[in-house]
MITORLO-222841 format. One record per atom (N, C-alpha, C): residue number from 1; z, x, y; atom name; residue in three letters. Coordinates in steps of 0.02 Angstrom, whole numbers. Layout:
N
   pos        Z        X        Y   site   code
   NUM        Z        X        Y     CA    ala
...
***
This chain:
245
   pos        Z        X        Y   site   code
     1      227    11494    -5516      N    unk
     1      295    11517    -5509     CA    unk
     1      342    11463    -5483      C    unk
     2      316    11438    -5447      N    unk
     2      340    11370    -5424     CA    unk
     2      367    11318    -5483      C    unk
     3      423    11275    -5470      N    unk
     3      419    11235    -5527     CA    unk
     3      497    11190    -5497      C    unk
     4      483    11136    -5461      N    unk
     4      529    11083    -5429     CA    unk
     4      560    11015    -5470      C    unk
     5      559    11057    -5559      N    unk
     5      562    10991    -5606     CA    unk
     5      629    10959    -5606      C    unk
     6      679    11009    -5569      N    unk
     6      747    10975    -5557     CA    unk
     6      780    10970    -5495      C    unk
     7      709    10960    -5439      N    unk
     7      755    10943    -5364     CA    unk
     7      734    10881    -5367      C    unk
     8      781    10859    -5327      N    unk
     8      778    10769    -5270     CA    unk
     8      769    10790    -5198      C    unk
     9      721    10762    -5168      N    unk
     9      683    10753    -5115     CA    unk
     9      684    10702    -5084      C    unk
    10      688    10693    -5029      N    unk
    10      699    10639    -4968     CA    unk
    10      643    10675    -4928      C    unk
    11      573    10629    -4922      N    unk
    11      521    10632    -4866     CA    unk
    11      522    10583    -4817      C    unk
    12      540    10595    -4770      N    unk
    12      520    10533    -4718     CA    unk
    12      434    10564    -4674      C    unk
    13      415    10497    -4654      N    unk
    13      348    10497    -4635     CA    unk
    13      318    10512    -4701      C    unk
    14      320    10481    -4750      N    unk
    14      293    10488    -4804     CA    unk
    14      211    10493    -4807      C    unk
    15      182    10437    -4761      N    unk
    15      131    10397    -4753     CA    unk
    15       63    10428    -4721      C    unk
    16       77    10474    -4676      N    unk
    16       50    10512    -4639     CA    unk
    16        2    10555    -4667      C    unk
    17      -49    10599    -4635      N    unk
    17      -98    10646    -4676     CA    unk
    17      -63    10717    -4693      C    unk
    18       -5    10718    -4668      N    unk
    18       43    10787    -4695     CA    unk
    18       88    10778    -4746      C    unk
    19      113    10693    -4714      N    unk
    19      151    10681    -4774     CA    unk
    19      136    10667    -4843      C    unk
    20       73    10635    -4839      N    unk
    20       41    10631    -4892     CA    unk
    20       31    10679    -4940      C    unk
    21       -9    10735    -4920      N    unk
    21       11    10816    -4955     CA    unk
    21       62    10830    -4979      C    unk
    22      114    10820    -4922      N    unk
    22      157    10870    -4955     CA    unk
    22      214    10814    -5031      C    unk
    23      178    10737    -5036      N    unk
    23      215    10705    -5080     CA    unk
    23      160    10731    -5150      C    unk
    24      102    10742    -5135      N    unk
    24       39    10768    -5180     CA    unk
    24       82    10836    -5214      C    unk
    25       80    10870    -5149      N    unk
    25       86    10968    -5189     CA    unk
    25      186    10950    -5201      C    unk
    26      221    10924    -5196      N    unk
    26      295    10926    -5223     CA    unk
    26      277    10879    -5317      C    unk
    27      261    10819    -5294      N    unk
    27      264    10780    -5364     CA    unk
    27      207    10811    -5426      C    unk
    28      163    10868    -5400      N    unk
    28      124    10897    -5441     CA    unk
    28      162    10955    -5472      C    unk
    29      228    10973    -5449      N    unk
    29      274    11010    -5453     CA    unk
    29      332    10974    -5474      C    unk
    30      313    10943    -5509      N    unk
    30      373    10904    -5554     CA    unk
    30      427    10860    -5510      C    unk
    31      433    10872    -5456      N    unk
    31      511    10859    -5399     CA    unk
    31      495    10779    -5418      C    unk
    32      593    10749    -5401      N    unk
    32      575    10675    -5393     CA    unk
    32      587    10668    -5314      C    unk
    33      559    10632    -5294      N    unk
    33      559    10607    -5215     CA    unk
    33      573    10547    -5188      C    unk
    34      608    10533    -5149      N    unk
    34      610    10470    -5126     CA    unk
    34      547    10468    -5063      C    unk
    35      508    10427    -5044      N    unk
    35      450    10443    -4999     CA    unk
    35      493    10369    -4961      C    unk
    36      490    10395    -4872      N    unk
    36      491    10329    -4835     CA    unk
    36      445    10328    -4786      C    unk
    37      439    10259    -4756      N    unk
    37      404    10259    -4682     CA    unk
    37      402    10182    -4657      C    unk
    38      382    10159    -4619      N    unk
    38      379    10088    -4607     CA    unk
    38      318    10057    -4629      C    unk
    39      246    10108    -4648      N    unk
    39      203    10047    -4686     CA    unk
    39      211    10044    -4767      C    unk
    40      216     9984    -4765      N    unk
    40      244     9943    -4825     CA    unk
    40      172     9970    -4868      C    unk
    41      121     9951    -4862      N    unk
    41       78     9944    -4899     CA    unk
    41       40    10016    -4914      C    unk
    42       69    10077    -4863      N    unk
    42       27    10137    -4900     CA    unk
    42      112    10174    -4936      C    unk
    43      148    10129    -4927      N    unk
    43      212    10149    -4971     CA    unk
    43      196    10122    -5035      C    unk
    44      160    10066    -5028      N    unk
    44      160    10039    -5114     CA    unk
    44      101    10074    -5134      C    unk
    45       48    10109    -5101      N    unk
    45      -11    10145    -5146     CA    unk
    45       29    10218    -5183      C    unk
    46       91    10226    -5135      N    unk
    46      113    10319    -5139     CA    unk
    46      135    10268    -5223      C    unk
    47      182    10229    -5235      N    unk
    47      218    10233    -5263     CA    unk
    47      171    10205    -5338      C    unk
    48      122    10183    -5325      N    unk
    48       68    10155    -5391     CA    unk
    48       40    10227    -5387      C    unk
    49       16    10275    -5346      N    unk
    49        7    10328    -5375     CA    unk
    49       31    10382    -5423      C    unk
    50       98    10400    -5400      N    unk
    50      119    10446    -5430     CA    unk
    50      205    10419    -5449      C    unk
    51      204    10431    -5499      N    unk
    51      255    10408    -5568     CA    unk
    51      334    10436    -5548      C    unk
    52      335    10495    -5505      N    unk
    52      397    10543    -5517     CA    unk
    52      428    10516    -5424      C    unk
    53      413    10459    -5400      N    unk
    53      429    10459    -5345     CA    unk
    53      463    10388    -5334      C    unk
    54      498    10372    -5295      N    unk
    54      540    10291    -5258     CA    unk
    54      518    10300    -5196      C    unk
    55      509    10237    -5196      N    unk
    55      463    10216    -5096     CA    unk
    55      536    10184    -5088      C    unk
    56      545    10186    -5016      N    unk
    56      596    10150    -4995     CA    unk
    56      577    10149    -4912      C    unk
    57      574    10080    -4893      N    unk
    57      539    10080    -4805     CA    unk
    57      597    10096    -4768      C    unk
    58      595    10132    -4725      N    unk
    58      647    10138    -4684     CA    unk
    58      640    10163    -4619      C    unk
    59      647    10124    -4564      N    unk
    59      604    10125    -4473     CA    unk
    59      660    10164    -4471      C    unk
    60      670    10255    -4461      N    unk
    60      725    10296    -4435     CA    unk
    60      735    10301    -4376      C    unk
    61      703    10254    -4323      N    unk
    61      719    10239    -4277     CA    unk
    61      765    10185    -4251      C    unk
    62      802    10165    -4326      N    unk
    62      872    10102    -4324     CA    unk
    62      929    10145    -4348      C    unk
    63      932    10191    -4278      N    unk
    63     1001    10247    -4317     CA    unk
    63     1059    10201    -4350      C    unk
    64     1062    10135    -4323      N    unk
    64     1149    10124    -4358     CA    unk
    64     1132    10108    -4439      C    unk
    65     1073    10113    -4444      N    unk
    65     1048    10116    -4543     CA    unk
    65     1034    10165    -4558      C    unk
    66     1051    10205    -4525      N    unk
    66     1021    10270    -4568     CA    unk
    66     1103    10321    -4625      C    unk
    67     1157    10286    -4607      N    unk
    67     1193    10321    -4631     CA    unk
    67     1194    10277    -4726      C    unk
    68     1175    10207    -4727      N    unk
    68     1182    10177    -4762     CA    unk
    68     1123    10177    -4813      C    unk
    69     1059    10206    -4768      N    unk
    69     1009    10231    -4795     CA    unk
    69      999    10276    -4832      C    unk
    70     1060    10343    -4812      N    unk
    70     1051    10391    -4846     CA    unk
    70     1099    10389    -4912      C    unk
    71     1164    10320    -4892      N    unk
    71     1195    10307    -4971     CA    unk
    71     1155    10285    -5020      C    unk
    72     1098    10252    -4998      N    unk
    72     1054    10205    -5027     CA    unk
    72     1010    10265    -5086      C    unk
    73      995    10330    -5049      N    unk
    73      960    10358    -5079     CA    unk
    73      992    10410    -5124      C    unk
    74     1059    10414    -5119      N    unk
    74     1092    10455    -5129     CA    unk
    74     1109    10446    -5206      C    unk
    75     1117    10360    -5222      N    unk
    75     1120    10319    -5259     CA    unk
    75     1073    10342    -5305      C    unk
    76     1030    10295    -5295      N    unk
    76      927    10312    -5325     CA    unk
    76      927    10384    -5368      C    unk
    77      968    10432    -5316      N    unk
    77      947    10522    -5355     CA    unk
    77     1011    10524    -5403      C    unk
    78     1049    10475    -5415      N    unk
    78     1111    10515    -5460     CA    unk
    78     1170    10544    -5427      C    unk
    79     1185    10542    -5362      N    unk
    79     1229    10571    -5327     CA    unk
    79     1218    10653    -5320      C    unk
    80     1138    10652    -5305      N    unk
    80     1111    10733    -5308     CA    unk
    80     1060    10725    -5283      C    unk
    81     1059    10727    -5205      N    unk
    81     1006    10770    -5155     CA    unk
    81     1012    10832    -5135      C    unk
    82      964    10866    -5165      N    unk
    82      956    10935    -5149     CA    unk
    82      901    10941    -5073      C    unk
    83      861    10912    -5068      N    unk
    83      831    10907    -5018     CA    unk
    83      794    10868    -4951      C    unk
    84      832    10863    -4922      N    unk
    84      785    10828    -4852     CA    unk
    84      720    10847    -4826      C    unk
    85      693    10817    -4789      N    unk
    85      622    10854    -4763     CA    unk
    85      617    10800    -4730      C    unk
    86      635    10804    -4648      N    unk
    86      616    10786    -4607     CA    unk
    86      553    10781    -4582      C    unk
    87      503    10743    -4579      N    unk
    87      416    10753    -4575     CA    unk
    87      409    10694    -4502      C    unk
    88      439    10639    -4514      N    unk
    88      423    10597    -4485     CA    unk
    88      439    10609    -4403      C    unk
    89      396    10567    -4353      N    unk
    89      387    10587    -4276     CA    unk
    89      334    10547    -4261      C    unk
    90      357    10535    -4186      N    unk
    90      307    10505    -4136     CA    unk
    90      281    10537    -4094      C    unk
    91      218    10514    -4060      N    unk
    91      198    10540    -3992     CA    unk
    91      192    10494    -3928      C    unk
    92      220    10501    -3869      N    unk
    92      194    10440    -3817     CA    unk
    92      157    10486    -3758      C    unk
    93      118    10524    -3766      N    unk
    93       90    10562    -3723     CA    unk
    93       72    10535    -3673      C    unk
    94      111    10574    -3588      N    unk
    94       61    10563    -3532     CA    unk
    94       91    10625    -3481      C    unk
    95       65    10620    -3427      N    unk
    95      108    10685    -3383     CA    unk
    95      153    10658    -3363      C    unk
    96      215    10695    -3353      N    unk
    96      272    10694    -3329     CA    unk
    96      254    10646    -3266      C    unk
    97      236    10649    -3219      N    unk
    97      255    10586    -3166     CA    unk
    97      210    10515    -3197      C    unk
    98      183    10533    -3219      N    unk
    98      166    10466    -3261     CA    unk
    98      212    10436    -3318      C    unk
    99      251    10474    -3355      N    unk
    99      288    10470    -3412     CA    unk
    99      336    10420    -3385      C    unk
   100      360    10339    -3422      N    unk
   100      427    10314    -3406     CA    unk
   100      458    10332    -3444      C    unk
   101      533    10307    -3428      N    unk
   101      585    10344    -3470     CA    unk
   101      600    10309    -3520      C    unk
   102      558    10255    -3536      N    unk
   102      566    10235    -3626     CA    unk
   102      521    10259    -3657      C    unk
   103      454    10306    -3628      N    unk
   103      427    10326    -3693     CA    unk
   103      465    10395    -3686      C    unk
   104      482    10433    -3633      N    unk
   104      526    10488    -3656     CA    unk
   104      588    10491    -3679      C    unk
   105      629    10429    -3691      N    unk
   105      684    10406    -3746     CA    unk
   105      670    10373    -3823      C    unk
   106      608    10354    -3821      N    unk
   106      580    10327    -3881     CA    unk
   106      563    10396    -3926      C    unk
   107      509    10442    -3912      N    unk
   107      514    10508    -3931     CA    unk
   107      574    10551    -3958      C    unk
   108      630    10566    -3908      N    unk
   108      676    10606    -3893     CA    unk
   108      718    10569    -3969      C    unk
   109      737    10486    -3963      N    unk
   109      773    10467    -4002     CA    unk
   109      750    10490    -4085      C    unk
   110      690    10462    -4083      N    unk
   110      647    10489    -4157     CA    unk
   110      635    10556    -4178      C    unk
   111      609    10587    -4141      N    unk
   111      596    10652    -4162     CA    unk
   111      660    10688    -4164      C    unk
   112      699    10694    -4132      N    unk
   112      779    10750    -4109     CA    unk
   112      838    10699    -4154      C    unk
   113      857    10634    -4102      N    unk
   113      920    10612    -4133     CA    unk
   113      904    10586    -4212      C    unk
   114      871    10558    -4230      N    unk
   114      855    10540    -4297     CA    unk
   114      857    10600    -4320      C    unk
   115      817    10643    -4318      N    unk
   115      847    10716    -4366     CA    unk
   115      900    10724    -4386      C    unk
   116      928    10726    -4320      N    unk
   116     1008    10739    -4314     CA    unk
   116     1052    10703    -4362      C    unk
   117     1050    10649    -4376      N    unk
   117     1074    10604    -4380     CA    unk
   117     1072    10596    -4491      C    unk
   118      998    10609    -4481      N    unk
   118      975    10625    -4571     CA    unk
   118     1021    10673    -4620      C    unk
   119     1020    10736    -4532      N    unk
   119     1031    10792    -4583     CA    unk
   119     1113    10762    -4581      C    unk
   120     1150    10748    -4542      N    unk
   120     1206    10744    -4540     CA    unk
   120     1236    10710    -4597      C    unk
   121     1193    10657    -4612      N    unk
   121     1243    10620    -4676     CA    unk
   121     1222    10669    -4713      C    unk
   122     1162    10673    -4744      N    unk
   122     1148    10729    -4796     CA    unk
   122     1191    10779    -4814      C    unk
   123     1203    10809    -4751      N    unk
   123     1251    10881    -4770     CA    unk
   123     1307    10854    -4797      C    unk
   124     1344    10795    -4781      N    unk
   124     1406    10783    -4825     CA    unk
   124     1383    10769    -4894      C    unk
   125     1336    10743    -4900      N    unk
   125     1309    10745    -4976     CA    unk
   125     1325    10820    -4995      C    unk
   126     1286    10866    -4980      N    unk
   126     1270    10923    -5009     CA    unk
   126     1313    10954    -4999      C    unk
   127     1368    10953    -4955      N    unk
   127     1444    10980    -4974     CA    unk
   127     1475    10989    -5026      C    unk
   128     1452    10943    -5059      N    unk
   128     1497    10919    -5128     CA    unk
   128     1481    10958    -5176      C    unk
   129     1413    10968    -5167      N    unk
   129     1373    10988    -5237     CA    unk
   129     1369    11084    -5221      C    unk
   130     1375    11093    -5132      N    unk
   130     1397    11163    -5111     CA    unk
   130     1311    11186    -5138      C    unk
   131     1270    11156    -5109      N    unk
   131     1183    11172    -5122     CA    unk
   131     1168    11102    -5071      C    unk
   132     1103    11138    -5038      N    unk
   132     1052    11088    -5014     CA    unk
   132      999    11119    -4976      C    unk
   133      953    11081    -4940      N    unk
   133      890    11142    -4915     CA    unk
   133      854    11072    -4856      C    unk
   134      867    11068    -4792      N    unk
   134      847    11045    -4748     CA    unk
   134      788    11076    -4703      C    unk
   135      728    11043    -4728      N    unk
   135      653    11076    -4686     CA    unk
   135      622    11015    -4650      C    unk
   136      643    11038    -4586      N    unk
   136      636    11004    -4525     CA    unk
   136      544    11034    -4503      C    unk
   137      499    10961    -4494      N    unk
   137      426    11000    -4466     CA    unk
   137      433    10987    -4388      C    unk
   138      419    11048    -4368      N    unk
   138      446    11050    -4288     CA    unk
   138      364    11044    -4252      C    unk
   139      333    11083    -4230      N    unk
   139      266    11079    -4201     CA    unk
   139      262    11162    -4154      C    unk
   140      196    11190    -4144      N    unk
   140      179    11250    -4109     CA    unk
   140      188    11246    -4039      C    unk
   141      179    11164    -4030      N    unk
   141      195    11168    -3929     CA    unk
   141      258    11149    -3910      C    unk
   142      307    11161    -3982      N    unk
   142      397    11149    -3938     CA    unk
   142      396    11235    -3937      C    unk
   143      337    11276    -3940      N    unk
   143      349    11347    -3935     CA    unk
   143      291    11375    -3894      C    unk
   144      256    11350    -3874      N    unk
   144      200    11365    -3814     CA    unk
   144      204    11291    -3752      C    unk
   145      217    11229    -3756      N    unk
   145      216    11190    -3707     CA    unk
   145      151    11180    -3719      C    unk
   146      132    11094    -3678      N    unk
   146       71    11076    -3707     CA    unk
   146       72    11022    -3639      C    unk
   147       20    11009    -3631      N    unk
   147      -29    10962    -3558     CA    unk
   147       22    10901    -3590      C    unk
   148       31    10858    -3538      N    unk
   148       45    10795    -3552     CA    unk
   148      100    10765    -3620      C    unk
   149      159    10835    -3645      N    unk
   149      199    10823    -3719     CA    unk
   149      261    10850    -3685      C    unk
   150      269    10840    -3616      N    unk
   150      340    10864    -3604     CA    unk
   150      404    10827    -3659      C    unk
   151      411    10751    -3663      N    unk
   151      452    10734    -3703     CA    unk
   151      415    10746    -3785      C    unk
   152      370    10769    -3818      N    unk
   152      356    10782    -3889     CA    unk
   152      377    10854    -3863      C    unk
   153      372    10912    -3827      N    unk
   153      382    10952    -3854     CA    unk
   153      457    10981    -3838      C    unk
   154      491    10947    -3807      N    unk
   154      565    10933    -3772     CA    unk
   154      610    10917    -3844      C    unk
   155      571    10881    -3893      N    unk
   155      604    10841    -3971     CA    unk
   155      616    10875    -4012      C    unk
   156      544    10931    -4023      N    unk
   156      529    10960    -4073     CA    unk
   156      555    11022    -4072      C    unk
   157      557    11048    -3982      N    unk
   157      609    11120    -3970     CA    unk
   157      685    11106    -3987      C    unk
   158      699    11055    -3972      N    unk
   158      765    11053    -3988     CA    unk
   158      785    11052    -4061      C    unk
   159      736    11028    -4098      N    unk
   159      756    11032    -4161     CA    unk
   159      744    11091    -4177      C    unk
   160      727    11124    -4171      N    unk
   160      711    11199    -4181     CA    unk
   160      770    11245    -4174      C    unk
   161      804    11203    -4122      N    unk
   161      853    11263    -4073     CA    unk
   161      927    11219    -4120      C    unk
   162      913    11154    -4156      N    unk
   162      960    11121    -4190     CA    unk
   162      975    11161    -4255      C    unk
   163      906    11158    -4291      N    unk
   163      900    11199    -4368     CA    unk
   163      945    11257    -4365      C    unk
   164      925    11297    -4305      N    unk
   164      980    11363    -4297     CA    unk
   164     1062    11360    -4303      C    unk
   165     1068    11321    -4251      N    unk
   165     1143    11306    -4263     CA    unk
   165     1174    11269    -4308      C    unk
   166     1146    11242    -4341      N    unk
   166     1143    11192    -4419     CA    unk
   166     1145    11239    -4475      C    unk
   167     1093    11307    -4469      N    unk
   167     1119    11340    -4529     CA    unk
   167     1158    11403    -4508      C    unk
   168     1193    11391    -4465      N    unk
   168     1255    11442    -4450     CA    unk
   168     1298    11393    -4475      C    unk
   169     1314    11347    -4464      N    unk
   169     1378    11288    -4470     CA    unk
   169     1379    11303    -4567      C    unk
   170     1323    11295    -4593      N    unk
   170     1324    11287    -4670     CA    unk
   170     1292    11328    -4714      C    unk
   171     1287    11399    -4706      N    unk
   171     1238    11454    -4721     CA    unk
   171     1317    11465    -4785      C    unk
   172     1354    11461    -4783      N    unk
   172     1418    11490    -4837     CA    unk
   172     1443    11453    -4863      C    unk
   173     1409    11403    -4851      N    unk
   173     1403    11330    -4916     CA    unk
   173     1351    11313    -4955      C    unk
   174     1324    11376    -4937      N    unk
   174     1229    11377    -4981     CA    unk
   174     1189    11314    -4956      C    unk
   175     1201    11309    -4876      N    unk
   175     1149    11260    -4860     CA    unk
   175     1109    11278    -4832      C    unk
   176     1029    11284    -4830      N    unk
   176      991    11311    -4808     CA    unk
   176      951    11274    -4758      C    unk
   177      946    11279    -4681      N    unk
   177      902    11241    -4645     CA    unk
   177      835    11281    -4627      C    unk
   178      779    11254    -4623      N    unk
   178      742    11276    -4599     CA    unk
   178      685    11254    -4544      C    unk
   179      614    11257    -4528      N    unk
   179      573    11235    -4502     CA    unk
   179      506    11253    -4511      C    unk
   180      464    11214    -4520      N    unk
   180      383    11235    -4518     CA    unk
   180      357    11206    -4463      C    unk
   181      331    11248    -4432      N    unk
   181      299    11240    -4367     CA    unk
   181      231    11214    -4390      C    unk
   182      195    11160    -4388      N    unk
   182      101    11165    -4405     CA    unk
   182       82    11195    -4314      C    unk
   183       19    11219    -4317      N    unk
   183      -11    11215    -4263     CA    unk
   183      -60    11165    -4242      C    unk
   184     -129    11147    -4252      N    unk
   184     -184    11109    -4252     CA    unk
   184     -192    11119    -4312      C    unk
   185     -196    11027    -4357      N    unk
   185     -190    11011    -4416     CA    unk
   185     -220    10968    -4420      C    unk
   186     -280    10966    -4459      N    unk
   186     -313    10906    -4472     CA    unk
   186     -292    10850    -4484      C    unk
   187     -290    10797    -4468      N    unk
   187     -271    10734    -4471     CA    unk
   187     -310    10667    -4427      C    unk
   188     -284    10623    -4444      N    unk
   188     -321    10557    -4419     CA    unk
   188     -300    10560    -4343      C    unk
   189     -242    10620    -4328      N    unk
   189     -239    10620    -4240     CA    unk
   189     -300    10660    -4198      C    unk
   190     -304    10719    -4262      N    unk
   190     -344    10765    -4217     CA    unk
   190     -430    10755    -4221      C    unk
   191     -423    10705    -4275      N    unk
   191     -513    10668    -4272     CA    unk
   191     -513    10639    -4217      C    unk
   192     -459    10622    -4183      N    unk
   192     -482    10561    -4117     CA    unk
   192     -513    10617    -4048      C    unk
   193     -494    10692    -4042      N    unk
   193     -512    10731    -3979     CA    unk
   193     -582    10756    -3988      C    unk
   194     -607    10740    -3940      N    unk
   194     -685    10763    -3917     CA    unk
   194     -698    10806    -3954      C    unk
   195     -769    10835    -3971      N    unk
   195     -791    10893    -3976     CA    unk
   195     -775    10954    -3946      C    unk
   196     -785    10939    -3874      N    unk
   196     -762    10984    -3815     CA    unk
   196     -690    11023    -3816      C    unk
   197     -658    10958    -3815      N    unk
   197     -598    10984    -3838     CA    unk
   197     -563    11025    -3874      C    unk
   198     -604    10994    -3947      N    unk
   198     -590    11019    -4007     CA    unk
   198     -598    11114    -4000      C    unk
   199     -676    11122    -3987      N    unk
   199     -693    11182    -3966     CA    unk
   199     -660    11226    -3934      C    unk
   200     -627    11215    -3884      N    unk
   200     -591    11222    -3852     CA    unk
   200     -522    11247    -3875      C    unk
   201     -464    11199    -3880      N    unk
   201     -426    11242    -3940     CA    unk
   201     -445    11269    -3995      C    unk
   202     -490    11285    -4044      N    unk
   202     -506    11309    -4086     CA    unk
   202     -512    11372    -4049      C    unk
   203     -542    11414    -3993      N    unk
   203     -549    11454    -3957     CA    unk
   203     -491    11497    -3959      C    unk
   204     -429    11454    -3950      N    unk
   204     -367    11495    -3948     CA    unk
   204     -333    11514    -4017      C    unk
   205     -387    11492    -4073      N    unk
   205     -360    11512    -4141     CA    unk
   205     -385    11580    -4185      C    unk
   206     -357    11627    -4188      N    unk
   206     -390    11675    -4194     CA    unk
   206     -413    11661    -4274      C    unk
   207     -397    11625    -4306      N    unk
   207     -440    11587    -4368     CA    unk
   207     -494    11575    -4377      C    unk
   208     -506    11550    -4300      N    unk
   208     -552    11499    -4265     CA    unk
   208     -568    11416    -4317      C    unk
   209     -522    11390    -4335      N    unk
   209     -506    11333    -4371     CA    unk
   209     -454    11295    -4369      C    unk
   210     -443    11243    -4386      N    unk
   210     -392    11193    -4364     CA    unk
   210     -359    11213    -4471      C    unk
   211     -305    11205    -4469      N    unk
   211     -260    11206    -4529     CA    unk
   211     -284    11152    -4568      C    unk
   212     -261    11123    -4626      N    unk
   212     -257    11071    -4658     CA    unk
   212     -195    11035    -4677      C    unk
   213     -166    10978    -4679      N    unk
   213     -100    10970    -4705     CA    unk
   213      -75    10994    -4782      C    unk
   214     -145    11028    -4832      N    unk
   214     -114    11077    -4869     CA    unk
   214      -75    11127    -4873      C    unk
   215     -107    11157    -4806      N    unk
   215      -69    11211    -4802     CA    unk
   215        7    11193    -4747      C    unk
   216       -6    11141    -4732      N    unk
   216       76    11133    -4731     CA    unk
   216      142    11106    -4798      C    unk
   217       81    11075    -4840      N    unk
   217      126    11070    -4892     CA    unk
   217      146    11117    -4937      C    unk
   218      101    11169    -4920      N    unk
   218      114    11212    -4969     CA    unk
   218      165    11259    -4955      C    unk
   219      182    11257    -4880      N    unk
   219      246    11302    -4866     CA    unk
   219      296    11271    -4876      C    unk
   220      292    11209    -4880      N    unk
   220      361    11176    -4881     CA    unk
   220      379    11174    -4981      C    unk
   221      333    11162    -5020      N    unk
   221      339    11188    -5082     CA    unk
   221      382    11231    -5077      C    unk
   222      345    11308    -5045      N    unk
   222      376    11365    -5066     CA    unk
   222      475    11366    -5031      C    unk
   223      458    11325    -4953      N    unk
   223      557    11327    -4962     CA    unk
   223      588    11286    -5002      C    unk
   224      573    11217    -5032      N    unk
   224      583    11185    -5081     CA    unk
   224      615    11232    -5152      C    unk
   225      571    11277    -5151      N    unk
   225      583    11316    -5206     CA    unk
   225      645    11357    -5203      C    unk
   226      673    11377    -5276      N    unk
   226      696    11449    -5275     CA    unk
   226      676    11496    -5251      C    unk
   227      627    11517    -5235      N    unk
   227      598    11577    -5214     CA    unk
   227      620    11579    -5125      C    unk
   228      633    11529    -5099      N    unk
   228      673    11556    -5043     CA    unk
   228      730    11547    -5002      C    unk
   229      780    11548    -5088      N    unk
   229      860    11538    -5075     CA    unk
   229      906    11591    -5033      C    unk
   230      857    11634    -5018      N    unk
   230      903    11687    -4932     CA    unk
   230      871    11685    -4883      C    unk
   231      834    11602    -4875      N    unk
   231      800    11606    -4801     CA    unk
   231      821    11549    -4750      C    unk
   232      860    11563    -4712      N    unk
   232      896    11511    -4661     CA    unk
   232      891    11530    -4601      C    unk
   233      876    11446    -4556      N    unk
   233      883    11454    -4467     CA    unk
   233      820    11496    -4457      C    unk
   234      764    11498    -4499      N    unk
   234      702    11503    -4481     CA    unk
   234      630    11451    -4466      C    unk
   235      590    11468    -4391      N    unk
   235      543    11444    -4398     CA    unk
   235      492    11456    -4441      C    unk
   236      439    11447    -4480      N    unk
   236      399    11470    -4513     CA    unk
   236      322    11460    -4486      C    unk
   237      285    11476    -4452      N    unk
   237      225    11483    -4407     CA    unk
   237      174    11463    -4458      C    unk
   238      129    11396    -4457      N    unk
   238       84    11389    -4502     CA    unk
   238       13    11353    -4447      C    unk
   239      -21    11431    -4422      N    unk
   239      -62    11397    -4371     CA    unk
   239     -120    11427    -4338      C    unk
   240     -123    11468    -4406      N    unk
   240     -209    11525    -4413     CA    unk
   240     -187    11593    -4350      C    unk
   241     -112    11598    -4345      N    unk
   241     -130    11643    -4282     CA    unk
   241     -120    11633    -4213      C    unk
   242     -123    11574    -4212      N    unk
   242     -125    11517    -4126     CA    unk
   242      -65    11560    -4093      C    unk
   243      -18    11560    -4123      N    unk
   243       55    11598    -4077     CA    unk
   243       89    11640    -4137      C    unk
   244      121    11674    -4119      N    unk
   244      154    11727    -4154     CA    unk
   244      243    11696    -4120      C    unk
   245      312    11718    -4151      N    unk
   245      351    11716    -4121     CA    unk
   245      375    11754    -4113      C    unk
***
């Protein structure tokens, strides 16, 4: 039912084990994409892989390029972005009295103001055209709190609490913001925690399993799509159960 053979897509964190998916399950769906991130070299495998996509590197942590970035891409699609998808984020994990205040400004800047900042030129794009669809991936502990992620989950709530007031501002211009929350998602982060550990949160999953970054791509497909052109200023919970909102 799905079928993305005439959107343009902007992925940042292209590179990643979520991002990766979700450039897999969109370009298997016809969409063209621009994919970014700062490694050069798994940008040039995305882009020898699959035919319907433009790599373009871009560290979104150099806000004064990001407005020129998004002319850049704006260009590339024909003067037609229909979609952003905010993916990309850091972590500098430690406890709060341990935490200095450049890794909790290094975070804060990347994860929150860079959003900010994406969706902002974007939306004047998508003014024009009076259509667009902004899916921001937020995380389960900017909605439960997490050991040692005061500034990750300080980034990711706010963007959460941003998406909201973002699609009040542009909900009657047919702009649609949204969010996918993952919970525990397989990836090259969560191979690094103990067994113990692992066990451990899995405990609190009434799944009793960690997600896959399929199934985060596959929700973001479905807001990508037509099929959910009356859904705005929502989180979307993708996390076996872990939290309810």
């Amino acid at each position: 039912m799905i079928n993305l053979e005439n959107k343009n897509i902007i992925l940042t964190g292209a590179t990643g084990g979520i991002g990766n998916s979700i450039v897999d399950t969109l370009s298997s769906l016809k969409a063209k994409i621009i994919v970014t991130g700062t490694n050069e070299n798994k940008l040039k495998e995305l882009k020898n892989k699959y035919k319907n996509i433009i790599s373009l590197k871009q560290d979104i942590s150099k806000h004064n390029e990001l407005e020129s970035f998004i002319e850049k891409c704006n260009t590339e699609l024909g003067d037609k972005i229909d979609i952003l998808i905010n993916n990309a984020g850091i972590t500098k994990d430690n406890l709060t009295i341990r935490m200095n205040k450049e890794d909790w400004e290094k975070v804060i800047n990347v994860n929150l103001t860079s959003t900010f900042l994406l969706s902002k030129y974007v939306i004047k794009k998508m003014l024009k055209k009076k259509f667009g669809k902004i899916i921001n991936i937020t995380s389960v502990v900017a909605h439960t709190g997490n050991l040692g992620q005061a500034n990750y989950t300080a980034s990711k709530g706010g963007v959460s609490a941003m998406s909201k007031s973002l699609s009040l501002e542009y909900a009657k211009k047919n702009i649609m913001i949204n969010c996918i929350a993952p919970g525990f998602i397989e990836t090259a982060m969560t191979e690094k925690i103990n067994d113990e550990y692992k066990n451990q949160l899995k405990s609190k999953i009434p799944m009793d399993r960690f997600g896959t970054p399929q199934d985060i791509a596959n929700c973001a497909a479905f807001l990508c799509s037509d099929l959910s052109n009356y859904i705005t200023g929502e989180t979307i919970h993708v996390n076996g159960g872990m939290y309810f909102s």
